[in-house]
N, C-alpha and C positions, 0 to 999 in steps of 0.2 A: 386796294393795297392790303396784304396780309397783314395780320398780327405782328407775327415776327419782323417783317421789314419796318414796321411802325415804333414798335420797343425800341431797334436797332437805332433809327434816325433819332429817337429820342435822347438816346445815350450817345451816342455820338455829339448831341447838341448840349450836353450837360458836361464835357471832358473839361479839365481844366485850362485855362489858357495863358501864359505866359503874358506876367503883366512888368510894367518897370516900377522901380521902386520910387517913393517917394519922402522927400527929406522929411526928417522928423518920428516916421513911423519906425516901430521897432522889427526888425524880422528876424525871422528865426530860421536855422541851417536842420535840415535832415539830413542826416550821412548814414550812409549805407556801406557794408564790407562784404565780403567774398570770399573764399578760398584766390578767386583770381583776379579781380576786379574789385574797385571802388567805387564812389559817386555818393555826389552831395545835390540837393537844392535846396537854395534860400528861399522864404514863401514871406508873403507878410500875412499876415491877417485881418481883415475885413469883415465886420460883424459876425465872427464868432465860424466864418469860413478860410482857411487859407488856400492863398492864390500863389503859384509861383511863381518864379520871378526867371530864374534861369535853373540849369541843368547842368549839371559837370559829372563826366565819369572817365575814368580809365582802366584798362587792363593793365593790369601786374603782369613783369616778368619778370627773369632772372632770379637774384636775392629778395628782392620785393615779395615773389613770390610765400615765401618764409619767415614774414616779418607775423608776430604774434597780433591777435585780435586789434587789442587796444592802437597799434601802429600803425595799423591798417586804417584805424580811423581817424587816428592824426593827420595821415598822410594824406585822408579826405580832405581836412579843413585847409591843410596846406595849400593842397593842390587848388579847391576852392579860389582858398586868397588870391595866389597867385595871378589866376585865370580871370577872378573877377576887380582886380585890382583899378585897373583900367574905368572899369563901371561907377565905380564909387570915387574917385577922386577928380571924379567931372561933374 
């Protein structure tokens, strides 16, 4: 097997993997903004690695499209909650 195919499986085998959360730990939200799009993910952290947990994005249209930085990442956490609402109060 080549070099290259060998790095390749390796990083493939290190990619992050969507974990569920667990009571008690603290987690923490990345949000991310766009000219046209948003997206968040919650991660926790595990010795000093964090793991995700889930993944939320959307595209902006319309007025959205226009809405200043800081609202654009409001609209992350919003959207967020909303989506992950479900998750956490189970």
């Amino acid at each position: 097997m080549s070099a290259g195919i060998r790095s390749l499986k390796i990083y493939l085998a290190k990619l992050p993997l969507l974990v569920k959360p667990i009571p008690g730990i603290t987690l923490y939200l990345h949000i991310s903004s766009t000219s046209q799009a948003v997206s968040s993910g919650p991660v926790r952290e595990e010795e000093g690695n964090q793991t995700p947990i889930y993944y939320v994005s959307k595209v902006l249209n319309g007025a959205k499209n226009r809405y200043p930085p800081t609202e654009k990442m409001a609209l992350s956490v919003i959207i967020t909650a909303k989506k992950l609402c479900p998750y956490f109060l189970s």
